[in-house]
PQR file with spaces between the fields and no chain letter, atoms N, CA, C, O and H, PARSE charges and radii, in Angstrom:
ATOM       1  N    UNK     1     101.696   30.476   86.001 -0.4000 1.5000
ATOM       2  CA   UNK     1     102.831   29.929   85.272 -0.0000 2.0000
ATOM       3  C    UNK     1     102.582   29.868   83.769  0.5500 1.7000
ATOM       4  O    UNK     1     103.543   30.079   83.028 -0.5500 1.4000
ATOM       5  N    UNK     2     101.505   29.626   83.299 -0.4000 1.5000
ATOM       6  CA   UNK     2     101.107   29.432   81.744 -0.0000 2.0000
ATOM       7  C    UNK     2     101.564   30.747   81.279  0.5500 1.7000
ATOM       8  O    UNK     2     102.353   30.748   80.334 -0.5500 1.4000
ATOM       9  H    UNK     2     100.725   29.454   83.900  0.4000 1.0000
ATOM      10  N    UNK     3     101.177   31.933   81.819 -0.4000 1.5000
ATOM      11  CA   UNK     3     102.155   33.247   81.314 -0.0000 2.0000
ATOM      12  C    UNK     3     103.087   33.182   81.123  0.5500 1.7000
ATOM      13  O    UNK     3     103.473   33.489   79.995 -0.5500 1.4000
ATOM      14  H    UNK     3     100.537   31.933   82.587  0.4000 1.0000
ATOM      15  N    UNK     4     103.896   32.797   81.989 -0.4000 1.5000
ATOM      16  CA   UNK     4     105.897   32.240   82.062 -0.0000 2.0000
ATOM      17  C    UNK     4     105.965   31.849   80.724  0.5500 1.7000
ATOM      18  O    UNK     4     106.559   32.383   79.786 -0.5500 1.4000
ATOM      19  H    UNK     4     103.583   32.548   82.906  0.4000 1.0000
ATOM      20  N    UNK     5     105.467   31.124   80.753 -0.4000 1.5000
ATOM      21  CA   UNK     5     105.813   29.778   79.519 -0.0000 2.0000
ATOM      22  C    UNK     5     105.745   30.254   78.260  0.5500 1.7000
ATOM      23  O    UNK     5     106.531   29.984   77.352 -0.5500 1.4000
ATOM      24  H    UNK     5     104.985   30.691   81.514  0.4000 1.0000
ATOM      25  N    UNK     6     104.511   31.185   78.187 -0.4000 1.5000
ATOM      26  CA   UNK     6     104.085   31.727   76.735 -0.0000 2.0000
ATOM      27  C    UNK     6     104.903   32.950   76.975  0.5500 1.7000
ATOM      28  O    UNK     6     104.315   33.845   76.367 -0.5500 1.4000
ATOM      29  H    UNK     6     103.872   31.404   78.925  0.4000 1.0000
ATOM      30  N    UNK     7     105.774   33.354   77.450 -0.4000 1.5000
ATOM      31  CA   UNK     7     106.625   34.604   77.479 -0.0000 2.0000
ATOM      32  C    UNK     7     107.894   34.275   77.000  0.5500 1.7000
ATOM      33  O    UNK     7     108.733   34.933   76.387 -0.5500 1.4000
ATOM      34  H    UNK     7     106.252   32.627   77.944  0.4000 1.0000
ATOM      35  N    UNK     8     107.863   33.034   77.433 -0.4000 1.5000
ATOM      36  CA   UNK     8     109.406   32.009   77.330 -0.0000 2.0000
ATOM      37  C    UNK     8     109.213   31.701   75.681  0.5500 1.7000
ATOM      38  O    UNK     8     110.311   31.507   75.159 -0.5500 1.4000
ATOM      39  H    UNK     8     107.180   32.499   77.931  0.4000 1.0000
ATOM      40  N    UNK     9     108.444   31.637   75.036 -0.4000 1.5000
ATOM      41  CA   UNK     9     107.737   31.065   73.860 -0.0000 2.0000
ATOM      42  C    UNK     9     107.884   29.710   74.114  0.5500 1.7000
ATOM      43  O    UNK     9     108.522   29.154   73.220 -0.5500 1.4000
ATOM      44  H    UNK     9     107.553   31.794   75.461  0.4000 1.0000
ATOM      45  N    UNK    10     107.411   28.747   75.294 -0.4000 1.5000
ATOM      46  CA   UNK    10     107.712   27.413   75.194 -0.0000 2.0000
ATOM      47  C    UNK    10     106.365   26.957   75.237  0.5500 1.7000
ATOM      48  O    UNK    10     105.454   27.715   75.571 -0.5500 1.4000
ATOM      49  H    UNK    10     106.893   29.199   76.020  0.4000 1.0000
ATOM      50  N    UNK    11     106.115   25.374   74.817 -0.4000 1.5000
ATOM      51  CA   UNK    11     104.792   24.657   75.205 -0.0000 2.0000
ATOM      52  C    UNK    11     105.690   23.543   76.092  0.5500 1.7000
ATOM      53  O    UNK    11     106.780   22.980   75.995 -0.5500 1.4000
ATOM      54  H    UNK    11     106.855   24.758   74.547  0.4000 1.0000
ATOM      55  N    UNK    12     104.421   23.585   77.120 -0.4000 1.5000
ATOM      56  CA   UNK    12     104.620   22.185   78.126 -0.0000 2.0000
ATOM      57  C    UNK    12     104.268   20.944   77.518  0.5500 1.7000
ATOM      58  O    UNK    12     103.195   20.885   76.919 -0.5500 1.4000
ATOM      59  H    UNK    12     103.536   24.043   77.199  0.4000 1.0000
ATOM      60  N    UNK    13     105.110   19.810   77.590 -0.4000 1.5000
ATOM      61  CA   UNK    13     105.051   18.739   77.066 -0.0000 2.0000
ATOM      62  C    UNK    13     104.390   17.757   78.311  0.5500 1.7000
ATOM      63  O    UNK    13     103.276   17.243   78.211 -0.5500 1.4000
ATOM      64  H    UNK    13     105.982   19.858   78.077  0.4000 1.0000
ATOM      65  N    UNK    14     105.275   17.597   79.488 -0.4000 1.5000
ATOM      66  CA   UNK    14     104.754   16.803   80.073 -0.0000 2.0000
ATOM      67  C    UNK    14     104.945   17.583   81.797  0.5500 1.7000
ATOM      68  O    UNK    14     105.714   18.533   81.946 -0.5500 1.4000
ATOM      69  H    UNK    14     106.180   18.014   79.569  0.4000 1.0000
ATOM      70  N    UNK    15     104.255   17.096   82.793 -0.4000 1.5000
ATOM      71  CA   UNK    15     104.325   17.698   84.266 -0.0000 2.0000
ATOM      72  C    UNK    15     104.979   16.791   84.804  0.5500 1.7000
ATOM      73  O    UNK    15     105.222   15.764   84.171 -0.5500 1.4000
ATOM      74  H    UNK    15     103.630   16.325   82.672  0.4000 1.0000
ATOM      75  N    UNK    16     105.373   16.948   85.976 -0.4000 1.5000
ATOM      76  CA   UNK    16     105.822   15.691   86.989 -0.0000 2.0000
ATOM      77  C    UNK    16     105.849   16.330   88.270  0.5500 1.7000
ATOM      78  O    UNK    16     106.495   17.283   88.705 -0.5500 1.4000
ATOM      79  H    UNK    16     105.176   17.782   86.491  0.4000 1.0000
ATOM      80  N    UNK    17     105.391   15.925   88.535 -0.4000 1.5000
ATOM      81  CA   UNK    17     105.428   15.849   90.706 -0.0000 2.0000
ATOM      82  C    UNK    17     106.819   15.889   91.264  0.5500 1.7000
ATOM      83  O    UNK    17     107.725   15.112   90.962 -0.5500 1.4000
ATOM      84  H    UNK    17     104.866   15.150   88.182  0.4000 1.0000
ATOM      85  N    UNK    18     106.888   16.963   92.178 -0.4000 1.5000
ATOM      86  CA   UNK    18     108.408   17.407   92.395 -0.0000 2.0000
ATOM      87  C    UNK    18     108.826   16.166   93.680  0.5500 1.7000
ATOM      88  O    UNK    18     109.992   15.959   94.015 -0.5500 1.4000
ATOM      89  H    UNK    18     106.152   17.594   92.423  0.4000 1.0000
ATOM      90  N    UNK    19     108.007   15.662   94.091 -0.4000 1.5000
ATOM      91  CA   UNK    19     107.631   14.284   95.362 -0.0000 2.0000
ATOM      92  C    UNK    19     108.382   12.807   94.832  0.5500 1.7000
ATOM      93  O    UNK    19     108.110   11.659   95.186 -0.5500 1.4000
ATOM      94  H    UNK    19     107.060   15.830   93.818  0.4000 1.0000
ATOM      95  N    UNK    20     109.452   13.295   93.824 -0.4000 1.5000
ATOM      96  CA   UNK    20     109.415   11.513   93.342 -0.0000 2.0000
ATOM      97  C    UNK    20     110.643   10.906   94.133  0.5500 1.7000
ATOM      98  O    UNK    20     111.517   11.533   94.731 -0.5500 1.4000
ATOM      99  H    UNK    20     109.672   14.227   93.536  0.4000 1.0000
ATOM     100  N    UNK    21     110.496    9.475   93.989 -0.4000 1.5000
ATOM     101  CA   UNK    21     111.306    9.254   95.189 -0.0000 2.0000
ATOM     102  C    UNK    21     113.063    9.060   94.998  0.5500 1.7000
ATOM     103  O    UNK    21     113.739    8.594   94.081 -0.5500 1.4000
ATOM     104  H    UNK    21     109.786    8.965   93.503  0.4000 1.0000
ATOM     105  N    UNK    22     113.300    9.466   95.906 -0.4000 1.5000
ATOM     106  CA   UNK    22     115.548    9.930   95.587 -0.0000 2.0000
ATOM     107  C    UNK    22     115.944    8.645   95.344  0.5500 1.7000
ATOM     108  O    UNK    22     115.789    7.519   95.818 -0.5500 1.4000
ATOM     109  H    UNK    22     112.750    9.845   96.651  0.4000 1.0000
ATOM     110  N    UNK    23     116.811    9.492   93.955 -0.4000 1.5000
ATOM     111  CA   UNK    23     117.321    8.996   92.776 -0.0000 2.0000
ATOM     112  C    UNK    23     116.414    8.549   91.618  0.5500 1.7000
ATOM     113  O    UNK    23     116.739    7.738   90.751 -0.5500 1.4000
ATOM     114  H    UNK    23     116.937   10.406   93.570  0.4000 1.0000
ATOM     115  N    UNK    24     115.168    9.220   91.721 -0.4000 1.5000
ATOM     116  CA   UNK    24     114.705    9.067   90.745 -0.0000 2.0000
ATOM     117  C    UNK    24     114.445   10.982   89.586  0.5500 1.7000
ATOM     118  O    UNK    24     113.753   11.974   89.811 -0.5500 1.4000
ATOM     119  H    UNK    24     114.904    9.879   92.426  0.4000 1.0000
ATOM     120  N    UNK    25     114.970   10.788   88.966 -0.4000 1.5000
ATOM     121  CA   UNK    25     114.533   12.063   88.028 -0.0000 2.0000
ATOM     122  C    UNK    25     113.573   11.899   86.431  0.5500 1.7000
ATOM     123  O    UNK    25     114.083   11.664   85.335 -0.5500 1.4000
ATOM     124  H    UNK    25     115.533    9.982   88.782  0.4000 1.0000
ATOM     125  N    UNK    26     112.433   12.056   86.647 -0.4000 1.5000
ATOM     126  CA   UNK    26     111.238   11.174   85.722 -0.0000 2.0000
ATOM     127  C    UNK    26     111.397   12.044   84.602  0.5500 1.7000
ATOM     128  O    UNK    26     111.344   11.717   83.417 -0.5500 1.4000
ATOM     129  H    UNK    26     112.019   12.247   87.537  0.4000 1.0000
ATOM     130  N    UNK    27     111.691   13.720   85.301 -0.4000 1.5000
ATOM     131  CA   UNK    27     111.124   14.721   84.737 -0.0000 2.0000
ATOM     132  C    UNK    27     112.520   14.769   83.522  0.5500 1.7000
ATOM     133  O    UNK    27     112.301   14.823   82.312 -0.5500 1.4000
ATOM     134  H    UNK    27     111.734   13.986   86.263  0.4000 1.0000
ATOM     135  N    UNK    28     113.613   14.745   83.984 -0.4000 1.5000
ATOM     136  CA   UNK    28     115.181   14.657   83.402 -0.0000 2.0000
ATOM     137  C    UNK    28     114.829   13.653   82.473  0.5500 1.7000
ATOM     138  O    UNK    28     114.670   13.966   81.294 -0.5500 1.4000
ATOM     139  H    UNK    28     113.791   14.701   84.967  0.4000 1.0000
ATOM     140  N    UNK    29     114.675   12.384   82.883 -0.4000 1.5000
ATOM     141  CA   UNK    29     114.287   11.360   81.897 -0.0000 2.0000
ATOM     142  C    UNK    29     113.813   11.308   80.666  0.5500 1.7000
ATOM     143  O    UNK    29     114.468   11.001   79.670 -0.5500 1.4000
ATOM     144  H    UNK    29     114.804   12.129   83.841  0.4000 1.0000
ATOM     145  N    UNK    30     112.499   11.650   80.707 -0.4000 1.5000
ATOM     146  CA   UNK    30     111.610   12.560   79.819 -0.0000 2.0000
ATOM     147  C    UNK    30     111.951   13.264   78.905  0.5500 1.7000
ATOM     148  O    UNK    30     111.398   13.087   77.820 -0.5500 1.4000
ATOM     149  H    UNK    30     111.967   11.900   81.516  0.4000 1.0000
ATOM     150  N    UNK    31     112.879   14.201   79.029 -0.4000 1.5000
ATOM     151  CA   UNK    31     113.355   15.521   78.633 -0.0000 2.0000
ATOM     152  C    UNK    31     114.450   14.543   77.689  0.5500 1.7000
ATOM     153  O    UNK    31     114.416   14.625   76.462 -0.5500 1.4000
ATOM     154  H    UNK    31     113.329   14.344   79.911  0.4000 1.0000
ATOM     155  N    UNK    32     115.344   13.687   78.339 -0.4000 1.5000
ATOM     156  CA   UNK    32     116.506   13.492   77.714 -0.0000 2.0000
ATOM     157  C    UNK    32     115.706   12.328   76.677  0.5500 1.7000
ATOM     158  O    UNK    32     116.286   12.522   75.609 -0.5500 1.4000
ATOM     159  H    UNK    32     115.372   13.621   79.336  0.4000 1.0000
ATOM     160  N    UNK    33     114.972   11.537   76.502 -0.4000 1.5000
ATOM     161  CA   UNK    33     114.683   10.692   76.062 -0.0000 2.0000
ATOM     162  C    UNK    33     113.880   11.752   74.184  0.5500 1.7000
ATOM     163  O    UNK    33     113.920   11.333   73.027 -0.5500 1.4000
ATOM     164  H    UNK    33     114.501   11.379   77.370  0.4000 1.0000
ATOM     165  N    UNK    34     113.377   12.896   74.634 -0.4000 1.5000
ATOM     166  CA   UNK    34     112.799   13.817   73.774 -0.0000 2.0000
ATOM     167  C    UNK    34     113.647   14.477   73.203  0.5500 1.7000
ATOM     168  O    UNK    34     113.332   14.883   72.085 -0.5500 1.4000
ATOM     169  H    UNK    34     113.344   13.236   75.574  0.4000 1.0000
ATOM     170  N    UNK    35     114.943   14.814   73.703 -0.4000 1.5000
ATOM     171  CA   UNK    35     116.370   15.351   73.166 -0.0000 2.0000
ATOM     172  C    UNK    35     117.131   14.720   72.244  0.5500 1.7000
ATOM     173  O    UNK    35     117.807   15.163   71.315 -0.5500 1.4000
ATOM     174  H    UNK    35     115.199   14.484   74.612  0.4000 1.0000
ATOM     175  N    UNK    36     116.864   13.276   72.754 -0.4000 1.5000
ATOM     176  CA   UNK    36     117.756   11.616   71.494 -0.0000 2.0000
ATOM     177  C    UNK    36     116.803   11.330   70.490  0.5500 1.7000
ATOM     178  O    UNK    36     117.126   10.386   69.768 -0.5500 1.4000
ATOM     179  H    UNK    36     116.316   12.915   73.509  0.4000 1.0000
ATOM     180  N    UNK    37     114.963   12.254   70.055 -0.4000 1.5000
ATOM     181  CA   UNK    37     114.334   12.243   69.204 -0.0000 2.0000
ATOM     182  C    UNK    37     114.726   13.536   68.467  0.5500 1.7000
ATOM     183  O    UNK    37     113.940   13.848   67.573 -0.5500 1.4000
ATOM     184  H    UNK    37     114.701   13.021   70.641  0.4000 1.0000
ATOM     185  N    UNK    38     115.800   14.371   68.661 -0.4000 1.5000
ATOM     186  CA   UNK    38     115.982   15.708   68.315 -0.0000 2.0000
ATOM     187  C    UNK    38     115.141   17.052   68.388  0.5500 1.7000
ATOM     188  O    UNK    38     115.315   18.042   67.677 -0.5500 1.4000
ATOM     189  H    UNK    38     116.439   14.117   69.387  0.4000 1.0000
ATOM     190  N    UNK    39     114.127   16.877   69.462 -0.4000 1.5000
ATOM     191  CA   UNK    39     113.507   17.957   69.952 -0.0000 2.0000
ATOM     192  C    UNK    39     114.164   18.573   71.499  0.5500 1.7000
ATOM     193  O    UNK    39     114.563   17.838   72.402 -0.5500 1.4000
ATOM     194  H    UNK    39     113.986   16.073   70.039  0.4000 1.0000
ATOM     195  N    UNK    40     114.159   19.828   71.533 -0.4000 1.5000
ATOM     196  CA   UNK    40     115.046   20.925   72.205 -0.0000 2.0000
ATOM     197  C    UNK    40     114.478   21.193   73.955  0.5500 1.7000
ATOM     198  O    UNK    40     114.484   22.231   74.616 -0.5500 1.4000
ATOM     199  H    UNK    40     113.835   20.425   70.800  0.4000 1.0000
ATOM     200  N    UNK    41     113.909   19.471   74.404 -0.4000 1.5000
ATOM     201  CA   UNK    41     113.406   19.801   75.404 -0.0000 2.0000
ATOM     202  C    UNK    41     114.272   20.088   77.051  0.5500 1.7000
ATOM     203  O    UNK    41     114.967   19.177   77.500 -0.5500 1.4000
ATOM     204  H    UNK    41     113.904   18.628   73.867  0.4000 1.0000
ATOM     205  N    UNK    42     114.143   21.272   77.741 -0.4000 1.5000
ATOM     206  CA   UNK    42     114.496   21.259   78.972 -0.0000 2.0000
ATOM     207  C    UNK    42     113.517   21.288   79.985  0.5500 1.7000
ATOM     208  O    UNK    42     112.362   21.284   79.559 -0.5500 1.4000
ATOM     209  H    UNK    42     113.578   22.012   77.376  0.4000 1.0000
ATOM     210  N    UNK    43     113.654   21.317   81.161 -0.4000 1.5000
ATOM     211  CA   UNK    43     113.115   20.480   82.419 -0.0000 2.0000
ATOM     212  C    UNK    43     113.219   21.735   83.132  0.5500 1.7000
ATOM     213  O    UNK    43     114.305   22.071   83.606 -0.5500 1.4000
ATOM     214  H    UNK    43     114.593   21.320   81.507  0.4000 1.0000
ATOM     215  N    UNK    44     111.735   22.773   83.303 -0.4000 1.5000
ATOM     216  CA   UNK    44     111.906   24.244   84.805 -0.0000 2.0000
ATOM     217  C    UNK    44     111.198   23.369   85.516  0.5500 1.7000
ATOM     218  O    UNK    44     110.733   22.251   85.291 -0.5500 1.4000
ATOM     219  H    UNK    44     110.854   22.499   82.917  0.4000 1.0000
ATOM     220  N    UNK    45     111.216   24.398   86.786 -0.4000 1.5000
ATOM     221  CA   UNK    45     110.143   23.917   87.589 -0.0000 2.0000
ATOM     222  C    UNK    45     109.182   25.213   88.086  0.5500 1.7000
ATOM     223  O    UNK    45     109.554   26.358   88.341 -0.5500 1.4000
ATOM     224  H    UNK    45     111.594   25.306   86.968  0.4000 1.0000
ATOM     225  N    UNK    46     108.152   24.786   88.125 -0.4000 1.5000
ATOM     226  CA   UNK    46     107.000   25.516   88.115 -0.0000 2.0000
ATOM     227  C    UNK    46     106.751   25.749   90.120  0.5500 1.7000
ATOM     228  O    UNK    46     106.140   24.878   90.739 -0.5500 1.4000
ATOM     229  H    UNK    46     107.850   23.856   87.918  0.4000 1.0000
ATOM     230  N    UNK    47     107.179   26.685   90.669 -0.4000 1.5000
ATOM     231  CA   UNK    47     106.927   26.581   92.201 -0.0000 2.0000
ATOM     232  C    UNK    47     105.715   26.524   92.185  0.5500 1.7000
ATOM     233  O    UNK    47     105.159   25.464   92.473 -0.5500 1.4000
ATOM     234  H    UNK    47     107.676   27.393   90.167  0.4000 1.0000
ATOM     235  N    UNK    48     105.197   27.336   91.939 -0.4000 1.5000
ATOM     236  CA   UNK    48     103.264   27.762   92.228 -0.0000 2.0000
ATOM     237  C    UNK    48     103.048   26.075   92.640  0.5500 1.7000
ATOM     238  O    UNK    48     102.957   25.682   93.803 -0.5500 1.4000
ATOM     239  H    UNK    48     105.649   28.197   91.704  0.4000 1.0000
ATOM     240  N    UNK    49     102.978   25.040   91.224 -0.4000 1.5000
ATOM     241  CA   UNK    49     102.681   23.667   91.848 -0.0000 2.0000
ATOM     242  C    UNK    49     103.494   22.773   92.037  0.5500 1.7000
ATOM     243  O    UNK    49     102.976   21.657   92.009 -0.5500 1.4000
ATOM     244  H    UNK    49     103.052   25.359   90.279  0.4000 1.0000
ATOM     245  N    UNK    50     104.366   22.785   92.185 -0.4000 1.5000
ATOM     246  CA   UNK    50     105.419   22.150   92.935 -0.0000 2.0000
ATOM     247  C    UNK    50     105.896   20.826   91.723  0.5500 1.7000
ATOM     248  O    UNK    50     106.236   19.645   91.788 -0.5500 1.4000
ATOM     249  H    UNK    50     104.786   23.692   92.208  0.4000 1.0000
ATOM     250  N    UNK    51     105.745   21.525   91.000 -0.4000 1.5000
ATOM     251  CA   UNK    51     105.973   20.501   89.909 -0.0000 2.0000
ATOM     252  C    UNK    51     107.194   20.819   88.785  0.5500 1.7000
ATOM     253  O    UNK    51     107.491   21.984   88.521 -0.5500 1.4000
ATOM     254  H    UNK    51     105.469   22.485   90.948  0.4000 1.0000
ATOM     255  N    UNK    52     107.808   19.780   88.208 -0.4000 1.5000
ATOM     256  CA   UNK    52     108.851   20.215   87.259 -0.0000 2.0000
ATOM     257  C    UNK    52     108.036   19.942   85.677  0.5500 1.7000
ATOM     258  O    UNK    52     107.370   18.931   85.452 -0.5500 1.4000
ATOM     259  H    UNK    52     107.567   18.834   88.422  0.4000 1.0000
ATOM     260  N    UNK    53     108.218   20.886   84.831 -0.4000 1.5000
ATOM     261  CA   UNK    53     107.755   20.830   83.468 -0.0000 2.0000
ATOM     262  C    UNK    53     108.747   20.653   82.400  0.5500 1.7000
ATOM     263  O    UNK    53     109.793   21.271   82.201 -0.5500 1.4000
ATOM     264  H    UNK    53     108.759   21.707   85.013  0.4000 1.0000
ATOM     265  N    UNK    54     108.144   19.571   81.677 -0.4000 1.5000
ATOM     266  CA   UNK    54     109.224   19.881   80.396 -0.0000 2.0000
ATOM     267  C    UNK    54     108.773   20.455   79.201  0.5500 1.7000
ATOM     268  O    UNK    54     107.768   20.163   78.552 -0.5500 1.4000
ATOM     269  H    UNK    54     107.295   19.069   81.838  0.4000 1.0000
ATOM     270  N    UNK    55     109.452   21.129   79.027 -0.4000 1.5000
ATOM     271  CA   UNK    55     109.109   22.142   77.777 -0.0000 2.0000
ATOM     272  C    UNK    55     110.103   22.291   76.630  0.5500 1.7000
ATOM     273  O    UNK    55     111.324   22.155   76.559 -0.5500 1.4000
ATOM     274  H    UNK    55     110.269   21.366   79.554  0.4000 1.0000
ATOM     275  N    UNK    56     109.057   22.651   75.672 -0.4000 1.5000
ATOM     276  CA   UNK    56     109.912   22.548   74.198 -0.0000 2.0000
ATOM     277  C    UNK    56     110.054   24.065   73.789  0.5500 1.7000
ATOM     278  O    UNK    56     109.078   24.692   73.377 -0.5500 1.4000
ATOM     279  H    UNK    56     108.065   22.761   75.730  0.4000 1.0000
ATOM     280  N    UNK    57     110.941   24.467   73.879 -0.4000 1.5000
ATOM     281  CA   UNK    57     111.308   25.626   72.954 -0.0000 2.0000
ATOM     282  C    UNK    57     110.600   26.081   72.098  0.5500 1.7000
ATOM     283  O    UNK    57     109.938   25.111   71.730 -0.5500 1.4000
ATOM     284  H    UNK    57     111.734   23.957   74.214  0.4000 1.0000
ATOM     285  N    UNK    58     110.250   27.065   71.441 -0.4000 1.5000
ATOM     286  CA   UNK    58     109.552   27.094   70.008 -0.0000 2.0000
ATOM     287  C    UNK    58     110.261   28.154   69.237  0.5500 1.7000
ATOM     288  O    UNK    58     110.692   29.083   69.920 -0.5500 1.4000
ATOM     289  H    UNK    58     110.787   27.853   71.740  0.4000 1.0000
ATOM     290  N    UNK    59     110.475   28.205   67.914 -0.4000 1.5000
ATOM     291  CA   UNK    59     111.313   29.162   67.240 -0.0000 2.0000
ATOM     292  C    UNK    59     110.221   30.048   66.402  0.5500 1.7000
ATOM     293  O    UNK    59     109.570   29.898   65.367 -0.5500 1.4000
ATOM     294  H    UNK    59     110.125   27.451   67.360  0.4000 1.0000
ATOM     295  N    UNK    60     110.372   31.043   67.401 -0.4000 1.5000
ATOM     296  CA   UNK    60     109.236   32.059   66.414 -0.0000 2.0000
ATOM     297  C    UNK    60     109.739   32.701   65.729  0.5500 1.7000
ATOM     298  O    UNK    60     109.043   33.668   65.420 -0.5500 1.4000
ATOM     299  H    UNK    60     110.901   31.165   68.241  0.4000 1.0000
ATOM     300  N    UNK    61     111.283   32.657   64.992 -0.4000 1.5000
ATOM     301  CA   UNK    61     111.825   33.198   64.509 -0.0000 2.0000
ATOM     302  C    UNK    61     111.312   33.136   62.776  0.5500 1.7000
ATOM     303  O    UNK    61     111.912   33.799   61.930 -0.5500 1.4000
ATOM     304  H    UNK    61     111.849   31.872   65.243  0.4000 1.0000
């Protein structure tokens, strides 16, 4: 997955365990709480570990 990511040009900010318990979204949370600081974070999920990542965009422009 670290290939993905660096193809995507993104860095992982934080992981979360895809196991959390219903009605809870930690990983969404996270993401939106980093979005109301004005950074461009969205929420994949990584199958290989069963985990959702949030990641920041990067502008290699």
């Amino acid at each position: 997955m670290p290939e993905v990511i660096a193809a995507m040009g993104a860095q992982v900010l934080e992981r979360f365990p895809a196991g959390a318990p219903r009605g809870s979204w930690p990983a969404e949370e996270y993401a939106a709480q980093r979005r109301a600081q004005g950074e461009p974070a969205t929420v994949v999920m990584d199958l290989n570990s069963d985990a959702f990542l949030v990641v920041l965009q990067r502008d290699d422009d």
